[in-house]
N, CA, C and O atoms as a DFTB+ gen file, in Angstrom:
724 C
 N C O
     1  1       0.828      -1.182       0.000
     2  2       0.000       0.000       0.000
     3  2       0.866       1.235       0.000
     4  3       1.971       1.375       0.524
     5  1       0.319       1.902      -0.527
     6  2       1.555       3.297      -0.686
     7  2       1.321       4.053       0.856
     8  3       0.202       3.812       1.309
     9  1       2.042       4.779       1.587
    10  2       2.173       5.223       2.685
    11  2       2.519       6.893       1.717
    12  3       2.265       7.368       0.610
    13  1       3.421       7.393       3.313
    14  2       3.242       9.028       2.870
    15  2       4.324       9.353       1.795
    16  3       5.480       8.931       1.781
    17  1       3.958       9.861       1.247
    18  2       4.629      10.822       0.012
    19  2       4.190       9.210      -1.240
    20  3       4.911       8.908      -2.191
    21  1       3.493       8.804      -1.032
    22  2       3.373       7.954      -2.408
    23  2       4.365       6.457      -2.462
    24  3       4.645       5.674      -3.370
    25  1       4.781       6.548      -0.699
    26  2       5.979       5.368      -1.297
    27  2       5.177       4.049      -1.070
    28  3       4.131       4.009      -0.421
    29  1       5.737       3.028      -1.635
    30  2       5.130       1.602      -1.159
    31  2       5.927       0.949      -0.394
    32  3       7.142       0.884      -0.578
    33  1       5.015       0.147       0.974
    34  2       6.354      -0.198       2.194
    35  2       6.827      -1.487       1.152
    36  3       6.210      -1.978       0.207
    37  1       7.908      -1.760       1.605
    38  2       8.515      -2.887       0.805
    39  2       9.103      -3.740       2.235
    40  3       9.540      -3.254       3.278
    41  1       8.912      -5.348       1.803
    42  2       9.193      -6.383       2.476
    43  2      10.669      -7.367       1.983
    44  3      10.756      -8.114       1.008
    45  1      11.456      -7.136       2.760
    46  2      12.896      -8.058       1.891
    47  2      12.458      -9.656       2.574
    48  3      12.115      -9.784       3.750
    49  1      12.503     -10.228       2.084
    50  2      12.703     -11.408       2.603
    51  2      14.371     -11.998       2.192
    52  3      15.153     -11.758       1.272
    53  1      14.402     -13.004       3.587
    54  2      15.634     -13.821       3.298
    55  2      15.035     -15.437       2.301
    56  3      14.025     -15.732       1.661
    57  1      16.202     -16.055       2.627
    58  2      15.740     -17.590       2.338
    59  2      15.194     -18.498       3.469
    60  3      14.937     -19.687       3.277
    61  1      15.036     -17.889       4.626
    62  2      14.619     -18.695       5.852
    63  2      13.560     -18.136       5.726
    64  3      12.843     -19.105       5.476
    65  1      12.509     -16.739       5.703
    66  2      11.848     -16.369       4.979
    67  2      10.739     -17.111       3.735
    68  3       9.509     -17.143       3.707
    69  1      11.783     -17.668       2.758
    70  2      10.801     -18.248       2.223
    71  2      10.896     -20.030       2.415
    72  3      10.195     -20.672       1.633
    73  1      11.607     -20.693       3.271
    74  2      11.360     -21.874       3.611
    75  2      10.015     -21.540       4.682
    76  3       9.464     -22.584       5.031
    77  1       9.541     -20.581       5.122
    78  2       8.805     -20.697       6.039
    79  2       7.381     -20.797       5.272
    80  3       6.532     -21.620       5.612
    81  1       7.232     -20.044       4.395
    82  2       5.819     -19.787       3.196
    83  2       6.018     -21.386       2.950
    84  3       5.175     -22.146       3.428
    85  1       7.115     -21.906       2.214
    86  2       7.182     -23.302       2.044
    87  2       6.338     -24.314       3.318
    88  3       5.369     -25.040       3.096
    89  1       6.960     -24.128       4.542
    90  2       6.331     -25.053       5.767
    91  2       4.813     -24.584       5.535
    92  3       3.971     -25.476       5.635
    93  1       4.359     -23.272       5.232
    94  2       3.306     -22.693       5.852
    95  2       1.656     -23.465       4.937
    96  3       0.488     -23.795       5.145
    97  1       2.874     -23.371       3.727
    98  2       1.921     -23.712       2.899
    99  2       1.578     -25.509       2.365
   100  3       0.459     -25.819       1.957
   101  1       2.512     -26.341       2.443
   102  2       3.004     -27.734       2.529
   103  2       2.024     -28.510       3.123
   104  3       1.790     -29.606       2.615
   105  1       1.299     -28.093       4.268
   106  2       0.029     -29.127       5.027
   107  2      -0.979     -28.972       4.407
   108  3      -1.782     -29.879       4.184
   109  1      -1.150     -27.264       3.856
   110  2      -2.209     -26.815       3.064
   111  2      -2.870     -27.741       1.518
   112  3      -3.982     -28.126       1.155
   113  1      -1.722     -27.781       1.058
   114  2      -1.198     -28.293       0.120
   115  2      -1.310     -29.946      -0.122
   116  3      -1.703     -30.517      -1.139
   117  1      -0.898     -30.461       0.976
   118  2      -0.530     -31.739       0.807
   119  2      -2.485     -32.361       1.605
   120  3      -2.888     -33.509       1.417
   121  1      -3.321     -31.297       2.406
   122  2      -4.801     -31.749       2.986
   123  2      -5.522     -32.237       1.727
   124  3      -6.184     -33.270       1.626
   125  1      -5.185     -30.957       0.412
   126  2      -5.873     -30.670      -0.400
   127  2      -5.919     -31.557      -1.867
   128  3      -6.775     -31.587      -2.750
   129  1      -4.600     -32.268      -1.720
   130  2      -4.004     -33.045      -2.726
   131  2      -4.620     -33.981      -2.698
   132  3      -5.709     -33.986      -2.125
   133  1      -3.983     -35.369      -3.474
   134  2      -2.830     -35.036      -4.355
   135  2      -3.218     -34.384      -5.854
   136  3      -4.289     -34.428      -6.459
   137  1      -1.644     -33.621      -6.309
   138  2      -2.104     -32.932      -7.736
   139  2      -1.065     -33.919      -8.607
   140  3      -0.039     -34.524      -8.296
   141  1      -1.819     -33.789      -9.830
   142  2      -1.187     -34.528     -10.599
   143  2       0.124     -33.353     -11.462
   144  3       1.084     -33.814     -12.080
   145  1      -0.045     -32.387     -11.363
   146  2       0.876     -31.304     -12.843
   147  2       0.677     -30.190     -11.600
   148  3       0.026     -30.022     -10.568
   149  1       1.750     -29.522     -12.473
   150  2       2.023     -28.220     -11.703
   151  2       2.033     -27.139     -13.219
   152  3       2.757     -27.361     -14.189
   153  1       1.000     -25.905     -13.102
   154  2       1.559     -24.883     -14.045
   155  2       2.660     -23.612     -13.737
   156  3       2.081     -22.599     -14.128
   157  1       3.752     -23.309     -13.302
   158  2       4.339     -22.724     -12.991
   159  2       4.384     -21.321     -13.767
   160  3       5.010     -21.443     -14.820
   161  1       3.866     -19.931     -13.537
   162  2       3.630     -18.811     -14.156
   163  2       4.910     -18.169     -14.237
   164  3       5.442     -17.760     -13.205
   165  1       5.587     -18.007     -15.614
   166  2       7.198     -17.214     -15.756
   167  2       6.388     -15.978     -15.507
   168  3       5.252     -15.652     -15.850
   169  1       7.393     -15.348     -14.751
   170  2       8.917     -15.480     -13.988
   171  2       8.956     -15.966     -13.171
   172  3       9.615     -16.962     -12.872
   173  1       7.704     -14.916     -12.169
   174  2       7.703     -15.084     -10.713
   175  2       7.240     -16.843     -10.095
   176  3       7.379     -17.170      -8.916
   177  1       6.857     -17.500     -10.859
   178  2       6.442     -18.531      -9.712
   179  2       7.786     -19.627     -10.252
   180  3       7.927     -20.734      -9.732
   181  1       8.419     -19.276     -11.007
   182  2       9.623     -20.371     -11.719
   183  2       9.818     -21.121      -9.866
   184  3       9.422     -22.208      -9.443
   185  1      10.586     -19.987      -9.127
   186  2      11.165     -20.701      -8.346
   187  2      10.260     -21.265      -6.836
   188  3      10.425     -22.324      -6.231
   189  1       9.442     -20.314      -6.577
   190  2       8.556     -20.762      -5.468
   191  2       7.659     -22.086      -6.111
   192  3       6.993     -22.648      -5.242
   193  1       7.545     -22.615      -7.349
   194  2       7.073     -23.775      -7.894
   195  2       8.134     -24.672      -8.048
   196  3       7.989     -25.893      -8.109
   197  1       8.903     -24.242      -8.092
   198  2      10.215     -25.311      -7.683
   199  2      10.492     -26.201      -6.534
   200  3      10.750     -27.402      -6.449
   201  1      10.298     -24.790      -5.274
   202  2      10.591     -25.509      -4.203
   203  2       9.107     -26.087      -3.630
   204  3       9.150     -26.482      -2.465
   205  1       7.929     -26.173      -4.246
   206  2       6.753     -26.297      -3.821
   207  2       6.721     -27.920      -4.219
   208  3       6.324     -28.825      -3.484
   209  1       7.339     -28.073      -5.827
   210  2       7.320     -29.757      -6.067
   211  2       7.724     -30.280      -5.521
   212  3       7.191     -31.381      -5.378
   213  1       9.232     -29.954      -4.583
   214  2      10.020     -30.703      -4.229
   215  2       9.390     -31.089      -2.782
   216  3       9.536     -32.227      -2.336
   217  1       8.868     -30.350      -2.259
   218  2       7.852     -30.609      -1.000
   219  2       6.777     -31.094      -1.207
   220  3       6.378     -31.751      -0.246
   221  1       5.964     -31.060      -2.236
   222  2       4.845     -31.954      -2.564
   223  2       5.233     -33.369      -3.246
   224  3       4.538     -34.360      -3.026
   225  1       6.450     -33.428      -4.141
   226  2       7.102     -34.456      -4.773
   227  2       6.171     -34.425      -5.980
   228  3       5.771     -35.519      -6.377
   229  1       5.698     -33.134      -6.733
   230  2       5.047     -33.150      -7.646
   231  2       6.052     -33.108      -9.113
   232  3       6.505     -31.984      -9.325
   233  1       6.343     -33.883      -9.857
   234  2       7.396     -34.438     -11.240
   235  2       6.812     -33.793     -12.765
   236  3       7.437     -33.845     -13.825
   237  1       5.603     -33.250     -12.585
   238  2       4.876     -33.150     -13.772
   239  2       4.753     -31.589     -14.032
   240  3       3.655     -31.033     -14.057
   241  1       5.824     -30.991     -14.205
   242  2       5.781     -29.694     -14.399
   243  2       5.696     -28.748     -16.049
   244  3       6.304     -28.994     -17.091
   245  1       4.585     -27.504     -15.711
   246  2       4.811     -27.188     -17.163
   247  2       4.864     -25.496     -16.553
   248  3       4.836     -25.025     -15.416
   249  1       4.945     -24.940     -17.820
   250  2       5.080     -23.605     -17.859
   251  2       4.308     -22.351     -18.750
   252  3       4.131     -22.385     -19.967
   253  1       3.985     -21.478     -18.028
   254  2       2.795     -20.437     -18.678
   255  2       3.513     -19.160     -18.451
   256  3       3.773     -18.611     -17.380
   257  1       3.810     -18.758     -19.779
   258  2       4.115     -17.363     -19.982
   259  2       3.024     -16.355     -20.677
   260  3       2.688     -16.465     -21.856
   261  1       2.361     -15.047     -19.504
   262  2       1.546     -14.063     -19.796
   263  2       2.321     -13.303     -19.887
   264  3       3.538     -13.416     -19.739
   265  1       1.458     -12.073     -20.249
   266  2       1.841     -10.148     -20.742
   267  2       0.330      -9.698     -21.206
   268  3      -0.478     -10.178     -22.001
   269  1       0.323      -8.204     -20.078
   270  2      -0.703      -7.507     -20.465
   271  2      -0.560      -6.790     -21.514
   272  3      -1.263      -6.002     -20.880
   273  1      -0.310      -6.158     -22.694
   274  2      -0.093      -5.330     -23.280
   275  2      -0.349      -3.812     -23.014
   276  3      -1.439      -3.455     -22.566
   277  1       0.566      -2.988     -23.265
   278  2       0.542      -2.301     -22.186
   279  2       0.038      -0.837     -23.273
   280  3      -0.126       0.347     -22.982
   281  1      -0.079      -1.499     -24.442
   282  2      -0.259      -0.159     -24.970
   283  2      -1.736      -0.223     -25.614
   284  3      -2.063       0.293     -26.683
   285  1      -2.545      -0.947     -24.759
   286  2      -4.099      -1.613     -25.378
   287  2      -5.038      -0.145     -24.893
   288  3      -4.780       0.417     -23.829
   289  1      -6.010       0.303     -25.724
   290  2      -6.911       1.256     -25.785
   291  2      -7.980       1.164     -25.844
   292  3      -8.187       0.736     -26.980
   293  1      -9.194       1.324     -25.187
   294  2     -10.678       1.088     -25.068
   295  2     -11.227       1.567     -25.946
   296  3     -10.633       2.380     -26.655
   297  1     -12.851       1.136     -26.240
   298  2     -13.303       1.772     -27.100
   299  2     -13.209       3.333     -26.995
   300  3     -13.068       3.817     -28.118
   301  1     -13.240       4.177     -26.099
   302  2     -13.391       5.369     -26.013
   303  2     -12.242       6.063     -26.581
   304  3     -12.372       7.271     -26.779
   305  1     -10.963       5.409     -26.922
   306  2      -9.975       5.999     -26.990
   307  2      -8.790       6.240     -25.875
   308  3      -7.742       6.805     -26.190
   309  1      -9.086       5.692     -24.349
   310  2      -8.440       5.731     -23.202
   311  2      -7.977       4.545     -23.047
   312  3      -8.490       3.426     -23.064
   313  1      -6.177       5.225     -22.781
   314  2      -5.377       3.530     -22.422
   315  2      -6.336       2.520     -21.324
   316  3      -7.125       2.981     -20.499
   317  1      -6.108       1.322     -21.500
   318  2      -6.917       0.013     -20.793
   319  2      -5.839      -0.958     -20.530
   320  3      -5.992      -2.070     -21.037
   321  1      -4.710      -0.731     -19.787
   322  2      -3.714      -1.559     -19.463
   323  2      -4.793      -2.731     -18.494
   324  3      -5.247      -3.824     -18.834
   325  1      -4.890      -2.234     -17.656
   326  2      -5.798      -2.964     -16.894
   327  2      -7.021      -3.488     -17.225
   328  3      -7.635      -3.927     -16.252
   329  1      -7.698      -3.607     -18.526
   330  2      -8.545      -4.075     -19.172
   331  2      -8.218      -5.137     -20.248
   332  3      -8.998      -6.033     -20.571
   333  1      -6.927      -4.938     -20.793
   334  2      -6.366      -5.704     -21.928
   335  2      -6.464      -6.918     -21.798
   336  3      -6.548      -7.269     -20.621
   337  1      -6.495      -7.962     -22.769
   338  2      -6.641      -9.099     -22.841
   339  2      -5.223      -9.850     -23.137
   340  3      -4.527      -9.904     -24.150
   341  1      -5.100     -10.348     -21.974
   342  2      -3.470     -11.548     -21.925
   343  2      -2.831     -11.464     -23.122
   344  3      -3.622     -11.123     -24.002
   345  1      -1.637     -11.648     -23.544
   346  2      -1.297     -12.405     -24.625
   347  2      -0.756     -13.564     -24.011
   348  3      -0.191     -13.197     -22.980
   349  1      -0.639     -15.137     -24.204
   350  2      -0.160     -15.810     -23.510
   351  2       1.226     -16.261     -24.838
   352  3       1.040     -16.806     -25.926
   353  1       2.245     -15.902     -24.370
   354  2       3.686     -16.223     -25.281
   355  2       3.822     -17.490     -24.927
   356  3       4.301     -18.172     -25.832
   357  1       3.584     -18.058     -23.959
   358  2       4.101     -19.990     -23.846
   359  2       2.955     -20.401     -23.371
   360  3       2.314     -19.554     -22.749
   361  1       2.399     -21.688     -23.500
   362  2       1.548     -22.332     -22.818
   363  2       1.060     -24.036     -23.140
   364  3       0.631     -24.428     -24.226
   365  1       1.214     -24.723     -22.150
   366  2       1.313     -26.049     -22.269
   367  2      -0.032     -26.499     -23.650
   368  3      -0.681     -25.543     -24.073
   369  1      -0.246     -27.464     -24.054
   370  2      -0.889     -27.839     -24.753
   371  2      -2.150     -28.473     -24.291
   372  3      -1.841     -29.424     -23.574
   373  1      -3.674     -28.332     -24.413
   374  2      -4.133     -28.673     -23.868
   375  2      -4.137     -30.486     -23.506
   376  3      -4.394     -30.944     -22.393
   377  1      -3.842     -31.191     -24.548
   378  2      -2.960     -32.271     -24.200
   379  2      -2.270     -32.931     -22.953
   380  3      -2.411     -33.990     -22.342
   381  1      -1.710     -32.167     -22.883
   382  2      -0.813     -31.913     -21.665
   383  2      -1.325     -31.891     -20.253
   384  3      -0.689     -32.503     -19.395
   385  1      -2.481     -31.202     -19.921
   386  2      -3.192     -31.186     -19.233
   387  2      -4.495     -31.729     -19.236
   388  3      -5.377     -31.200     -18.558
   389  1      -4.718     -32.764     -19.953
   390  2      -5.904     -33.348     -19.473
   391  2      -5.792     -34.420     -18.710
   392  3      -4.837     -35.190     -18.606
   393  1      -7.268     -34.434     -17.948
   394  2      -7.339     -35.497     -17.236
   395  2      -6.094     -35.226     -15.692
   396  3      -5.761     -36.085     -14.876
   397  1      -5.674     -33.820     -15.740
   398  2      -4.591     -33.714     -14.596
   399  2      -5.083     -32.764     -13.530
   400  3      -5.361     -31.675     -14.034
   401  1      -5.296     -32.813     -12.157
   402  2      -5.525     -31.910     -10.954
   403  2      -4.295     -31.087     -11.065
   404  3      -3.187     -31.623     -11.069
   405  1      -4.453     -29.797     -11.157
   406  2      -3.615     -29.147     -11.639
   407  2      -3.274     -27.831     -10.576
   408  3      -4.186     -27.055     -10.287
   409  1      -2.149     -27.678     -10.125
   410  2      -1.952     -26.685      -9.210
   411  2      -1.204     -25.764      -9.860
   412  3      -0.133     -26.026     -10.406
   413  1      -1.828     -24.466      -9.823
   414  2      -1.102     -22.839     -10.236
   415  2      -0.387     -22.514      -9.750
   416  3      -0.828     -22.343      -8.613
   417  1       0.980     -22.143      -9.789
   418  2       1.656     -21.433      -8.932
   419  2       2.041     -19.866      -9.551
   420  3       1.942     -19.594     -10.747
   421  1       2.529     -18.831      -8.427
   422  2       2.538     -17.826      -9.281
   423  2       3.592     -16.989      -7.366
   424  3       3.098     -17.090      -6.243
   425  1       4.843     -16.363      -7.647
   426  2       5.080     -15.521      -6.129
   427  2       4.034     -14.681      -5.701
   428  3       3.557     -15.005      -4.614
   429  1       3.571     -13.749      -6.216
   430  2       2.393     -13.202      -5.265
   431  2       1.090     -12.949      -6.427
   432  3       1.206     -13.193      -7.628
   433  1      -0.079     -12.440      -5.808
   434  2      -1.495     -11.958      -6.442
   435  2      -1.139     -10.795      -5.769
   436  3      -0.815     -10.791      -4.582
   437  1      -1.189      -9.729      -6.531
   438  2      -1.403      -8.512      -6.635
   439  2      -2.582      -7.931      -7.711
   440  3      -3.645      -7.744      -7.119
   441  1      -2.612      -7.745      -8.533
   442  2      -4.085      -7.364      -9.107
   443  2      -4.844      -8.866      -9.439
   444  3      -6.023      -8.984      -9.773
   445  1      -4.082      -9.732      -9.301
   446  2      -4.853     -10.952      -9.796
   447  2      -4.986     -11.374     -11.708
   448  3      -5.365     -12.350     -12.355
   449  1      -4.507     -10.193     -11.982
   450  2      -4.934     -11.004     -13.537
   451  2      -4.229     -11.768     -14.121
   452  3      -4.613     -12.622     -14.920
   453  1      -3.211     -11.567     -13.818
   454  2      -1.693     -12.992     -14.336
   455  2      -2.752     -14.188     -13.846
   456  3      -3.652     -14.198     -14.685
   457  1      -3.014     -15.231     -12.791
   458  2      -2.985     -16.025     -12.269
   459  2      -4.864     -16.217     -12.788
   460  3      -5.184     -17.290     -13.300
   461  1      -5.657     -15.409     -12.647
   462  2      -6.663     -15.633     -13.253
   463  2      -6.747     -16.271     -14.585
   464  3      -7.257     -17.329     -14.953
   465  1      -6.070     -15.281     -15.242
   466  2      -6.032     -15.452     -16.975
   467  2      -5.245     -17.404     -16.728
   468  3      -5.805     -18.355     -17.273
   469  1      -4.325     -17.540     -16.100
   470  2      -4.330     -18.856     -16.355
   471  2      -4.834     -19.956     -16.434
   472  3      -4.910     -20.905     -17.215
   473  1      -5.364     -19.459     -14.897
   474  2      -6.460     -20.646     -14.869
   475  2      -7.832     -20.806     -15.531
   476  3      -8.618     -21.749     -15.439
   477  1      -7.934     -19.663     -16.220
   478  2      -9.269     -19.451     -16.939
   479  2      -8.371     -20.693     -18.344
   480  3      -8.730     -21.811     -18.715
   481  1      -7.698     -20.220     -18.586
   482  2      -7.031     -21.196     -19.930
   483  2      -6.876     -22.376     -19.452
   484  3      -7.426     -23.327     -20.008
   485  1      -6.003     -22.566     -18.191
   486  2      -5.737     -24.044     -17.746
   487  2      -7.351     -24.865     -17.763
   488  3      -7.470     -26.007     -18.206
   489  1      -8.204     -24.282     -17.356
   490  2      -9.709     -24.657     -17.223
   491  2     -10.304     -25.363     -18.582
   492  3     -10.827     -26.445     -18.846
   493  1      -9.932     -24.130     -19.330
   494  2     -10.330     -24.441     -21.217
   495  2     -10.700     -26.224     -21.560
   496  3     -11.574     -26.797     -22.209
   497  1      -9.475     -26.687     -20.707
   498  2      -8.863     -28.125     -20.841
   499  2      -9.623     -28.904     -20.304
   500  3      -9.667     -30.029     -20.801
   501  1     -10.542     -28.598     -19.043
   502  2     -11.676     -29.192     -18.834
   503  2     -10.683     -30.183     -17.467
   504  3     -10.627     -31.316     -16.989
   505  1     -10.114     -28.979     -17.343
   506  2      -9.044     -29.501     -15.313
   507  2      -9.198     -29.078     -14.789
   508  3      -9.215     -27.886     -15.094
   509  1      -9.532     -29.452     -13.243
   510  2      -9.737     -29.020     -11.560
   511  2      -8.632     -28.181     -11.695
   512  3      -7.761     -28.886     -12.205
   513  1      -8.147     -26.937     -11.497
   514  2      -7.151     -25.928     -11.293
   515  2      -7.219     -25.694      -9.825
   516  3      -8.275     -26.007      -9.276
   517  1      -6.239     -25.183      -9.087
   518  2      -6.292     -24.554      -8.533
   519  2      -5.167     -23.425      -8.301
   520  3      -4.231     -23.410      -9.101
   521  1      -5.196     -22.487      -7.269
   522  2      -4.194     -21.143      -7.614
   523  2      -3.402     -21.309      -6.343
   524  3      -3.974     -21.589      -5.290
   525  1      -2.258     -21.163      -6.409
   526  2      -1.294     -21.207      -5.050
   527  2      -0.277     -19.510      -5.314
   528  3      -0.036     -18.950      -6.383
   529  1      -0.023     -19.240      -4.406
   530  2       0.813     -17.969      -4.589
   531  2       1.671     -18.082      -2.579
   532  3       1.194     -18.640      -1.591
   533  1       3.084     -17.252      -2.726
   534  2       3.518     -16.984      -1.436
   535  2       2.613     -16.307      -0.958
   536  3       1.930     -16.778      -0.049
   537  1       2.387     -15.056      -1.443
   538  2       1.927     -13.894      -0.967
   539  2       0.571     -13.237      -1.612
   540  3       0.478     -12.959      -2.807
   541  1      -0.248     -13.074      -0.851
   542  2      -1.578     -12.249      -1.478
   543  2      -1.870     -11.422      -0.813
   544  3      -2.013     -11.410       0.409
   545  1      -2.065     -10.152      -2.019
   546  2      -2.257      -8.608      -1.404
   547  2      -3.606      -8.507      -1.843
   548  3      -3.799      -8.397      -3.054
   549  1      -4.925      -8.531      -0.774
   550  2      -6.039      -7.894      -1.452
   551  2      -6.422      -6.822      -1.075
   552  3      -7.535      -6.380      -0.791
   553  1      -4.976      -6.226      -1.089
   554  2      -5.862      -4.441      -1.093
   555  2      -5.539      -3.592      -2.542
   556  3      -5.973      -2.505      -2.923
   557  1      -4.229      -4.921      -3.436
   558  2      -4.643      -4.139      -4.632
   559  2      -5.509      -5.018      -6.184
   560  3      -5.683      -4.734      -7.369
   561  1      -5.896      -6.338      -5.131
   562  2      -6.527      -7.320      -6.409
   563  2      -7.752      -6.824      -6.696
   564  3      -8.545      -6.413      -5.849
   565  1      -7.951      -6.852      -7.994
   566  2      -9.061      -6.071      -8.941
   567  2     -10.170      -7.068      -8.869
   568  3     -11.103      -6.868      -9.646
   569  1     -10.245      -8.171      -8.030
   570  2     -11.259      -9.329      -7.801
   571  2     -11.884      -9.147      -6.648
   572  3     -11.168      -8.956      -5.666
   573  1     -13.409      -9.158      -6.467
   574  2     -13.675      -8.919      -5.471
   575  2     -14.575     -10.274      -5.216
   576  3     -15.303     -10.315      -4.225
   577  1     -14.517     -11.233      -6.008
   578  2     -14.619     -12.935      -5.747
   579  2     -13.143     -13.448      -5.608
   580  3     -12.631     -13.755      -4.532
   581  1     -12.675     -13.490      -6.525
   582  2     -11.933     -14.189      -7.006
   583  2     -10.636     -14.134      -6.186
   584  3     -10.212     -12.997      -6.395
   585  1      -9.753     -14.786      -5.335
   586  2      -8.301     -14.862      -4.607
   587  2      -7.827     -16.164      -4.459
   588  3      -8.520     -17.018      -3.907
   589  1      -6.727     -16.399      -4.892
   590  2      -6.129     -17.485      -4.444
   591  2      -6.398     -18.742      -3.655
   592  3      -6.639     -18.549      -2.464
   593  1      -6.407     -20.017      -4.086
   594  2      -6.990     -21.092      -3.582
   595  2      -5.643     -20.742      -1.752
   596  3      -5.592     -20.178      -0.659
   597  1      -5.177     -21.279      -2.343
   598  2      -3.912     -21.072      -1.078
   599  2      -2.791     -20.095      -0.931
   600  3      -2.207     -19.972      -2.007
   601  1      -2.282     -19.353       0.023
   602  2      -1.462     -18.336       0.265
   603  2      -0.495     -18.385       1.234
   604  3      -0.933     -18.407       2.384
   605  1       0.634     -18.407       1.108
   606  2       1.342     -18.353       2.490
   607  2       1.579     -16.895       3.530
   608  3       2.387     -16.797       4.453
   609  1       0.811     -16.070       3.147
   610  2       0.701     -15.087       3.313
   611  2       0.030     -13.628       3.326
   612  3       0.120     -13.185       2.180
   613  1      -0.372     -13.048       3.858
   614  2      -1.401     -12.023       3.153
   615  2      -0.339     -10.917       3.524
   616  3       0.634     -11.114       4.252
   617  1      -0.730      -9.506       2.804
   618  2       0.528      -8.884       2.394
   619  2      -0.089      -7.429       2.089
   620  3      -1.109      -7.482       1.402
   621  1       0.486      -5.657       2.607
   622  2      -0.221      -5.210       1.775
   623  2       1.479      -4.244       1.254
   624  3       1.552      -3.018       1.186
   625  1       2.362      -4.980       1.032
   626  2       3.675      -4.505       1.046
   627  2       3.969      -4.792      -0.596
   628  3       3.082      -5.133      -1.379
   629  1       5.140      -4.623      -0.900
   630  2       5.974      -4.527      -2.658
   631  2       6.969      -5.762      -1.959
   632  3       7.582      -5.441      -0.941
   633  1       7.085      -6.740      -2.328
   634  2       8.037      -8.149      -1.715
   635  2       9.030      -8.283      -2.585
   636  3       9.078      -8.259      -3.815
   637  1       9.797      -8.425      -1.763
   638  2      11.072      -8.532      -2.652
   639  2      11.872     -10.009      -2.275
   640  3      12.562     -10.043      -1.256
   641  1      11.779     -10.897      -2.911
   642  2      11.967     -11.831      -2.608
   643  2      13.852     -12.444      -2.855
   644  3      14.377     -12.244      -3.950
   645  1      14.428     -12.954      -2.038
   646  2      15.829     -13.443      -2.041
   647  2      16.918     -13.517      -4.180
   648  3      17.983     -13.105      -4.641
   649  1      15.826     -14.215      -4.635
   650  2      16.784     -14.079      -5.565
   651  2      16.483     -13.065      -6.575
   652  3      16.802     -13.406      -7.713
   653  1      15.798     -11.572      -6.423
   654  2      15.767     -10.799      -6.838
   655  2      16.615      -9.831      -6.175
   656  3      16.224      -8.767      -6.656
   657  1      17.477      -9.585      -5.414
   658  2      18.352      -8.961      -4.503
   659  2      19.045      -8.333      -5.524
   660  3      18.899      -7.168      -5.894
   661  1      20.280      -9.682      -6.227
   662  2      20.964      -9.169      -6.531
   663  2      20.893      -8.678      -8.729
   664  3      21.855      -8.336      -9.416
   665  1      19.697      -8.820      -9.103
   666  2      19.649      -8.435     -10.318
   667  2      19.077      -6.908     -10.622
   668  3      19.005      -6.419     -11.749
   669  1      18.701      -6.282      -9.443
   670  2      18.235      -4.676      -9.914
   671  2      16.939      -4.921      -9.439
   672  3      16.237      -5.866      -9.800
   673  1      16.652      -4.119      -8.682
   674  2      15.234      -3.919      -8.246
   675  2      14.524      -3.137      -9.237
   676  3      13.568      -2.465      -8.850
   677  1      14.870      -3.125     -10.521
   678  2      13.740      -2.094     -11.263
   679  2      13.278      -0.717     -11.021
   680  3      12.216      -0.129     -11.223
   681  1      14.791      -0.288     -10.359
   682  2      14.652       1.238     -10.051
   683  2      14.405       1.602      -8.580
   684  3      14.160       2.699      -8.078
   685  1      14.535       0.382      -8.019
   686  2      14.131       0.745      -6.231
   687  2      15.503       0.052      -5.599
   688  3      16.166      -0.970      -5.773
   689  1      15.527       1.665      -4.453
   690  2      16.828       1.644      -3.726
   691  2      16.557       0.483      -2.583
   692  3      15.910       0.797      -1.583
   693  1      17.084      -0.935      -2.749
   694  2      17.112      -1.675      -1.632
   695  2      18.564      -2.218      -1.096
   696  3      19.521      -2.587      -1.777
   697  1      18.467      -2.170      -0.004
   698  2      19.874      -1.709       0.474
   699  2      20.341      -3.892       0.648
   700  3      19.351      -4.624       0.628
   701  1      21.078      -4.255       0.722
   702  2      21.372      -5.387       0.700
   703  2      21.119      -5.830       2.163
   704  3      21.725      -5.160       3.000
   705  1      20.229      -6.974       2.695
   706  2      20.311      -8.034       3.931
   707  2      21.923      -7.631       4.514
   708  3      22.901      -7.822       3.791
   709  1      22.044      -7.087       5.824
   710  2      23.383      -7.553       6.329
   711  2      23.155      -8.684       7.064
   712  3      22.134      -8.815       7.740
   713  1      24.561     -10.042       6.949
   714  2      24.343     -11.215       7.386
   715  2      25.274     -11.009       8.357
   716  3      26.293     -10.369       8.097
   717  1      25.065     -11.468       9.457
   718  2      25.970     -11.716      10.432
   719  2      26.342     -13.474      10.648
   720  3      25.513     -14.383      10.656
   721  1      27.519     -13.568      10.777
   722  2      28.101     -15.034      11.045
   723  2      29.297     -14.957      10.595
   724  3      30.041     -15.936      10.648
């Protein structure tokens, strides 16, 4: 949530940090199971779907690459970033997913439409979906049904998660974890 002068608080996490979303979410996970496939959403869920198989022992992994287009315009003539319709650049075959209980992964829901738009497609296929994320912020998701089957977290912060540290925060001054040991 943005605080004073417009800033957004931001959350660093370590890697003990996110083994904990891992524990938090793992019973959740494993009540609700078993899943047969995992859709893992590039970028952000590459790695929190990583360490999610390896704790569920889920082998059947695929991958879904979205983009809003950012330069999409409504009928009226007014940009509609937030209205635009997905382009999906990668996406498993429906093939691929049939006949499979299928778990979403994605690092956080923030407006929700990445993780929607998937499972609306993963669905297409005529599969039980469901949506997993670390972190869910619903003070900025544009759904006022719709949130995450499971969450390790609720959130109303900008997360910055361990292996984004060291590639550029995208213009935000974050000062590096000091480790002591």
């Amino acid at each position: 949530m943005a605080g004073p002068r417009g800033h957004t608080r931001r959350e660093i996490l370590t890697w003990n940090d996110v083994d904990e979303l891992v524990d938090v979410l793992a019973p959740q996970l494993h009540s609700a199971g078993p899943f047969d496939a995992m859709v893992l959403i590039t970028r952000g869920g590459i790695i929190p779907g990583g360490l999610l198989s390896e704790a569920m022992d889920i082998r059947y992994l695929l991958t879904a690459a979205v983009r809003f287009p950012a330069g999409s315009f409504s009928a009226l003539g007014k940009p509609a970033a937030l209205a635009s319709h997905p382009e999906f650049l990668q996406f498993p075959n429906d093939a691929l997913l049939q006949g499979r209980r299928t778990l979403i992964v994605d690092d956080v829901w923030g407006s929700g439409r990445t993780s929607t738009a998937v499972r609306s497609r993963v669905e297409t296929a005529g599969v039980e979906t469901f949506t997993c994320v670390f972190h869910f912020n619903p003070y900025r998701s544009l759904f006022t049904k719709a949130k995450p089957d499971f969450y390790g977290a609720i959130t109303d912060a900008y997360i910055v998660y361990p292996w984004e540290i060291d590639r550029g925060m995208r213009g935000i001054d974050v000062e590096q974890p000091k480790f002591i040991g």
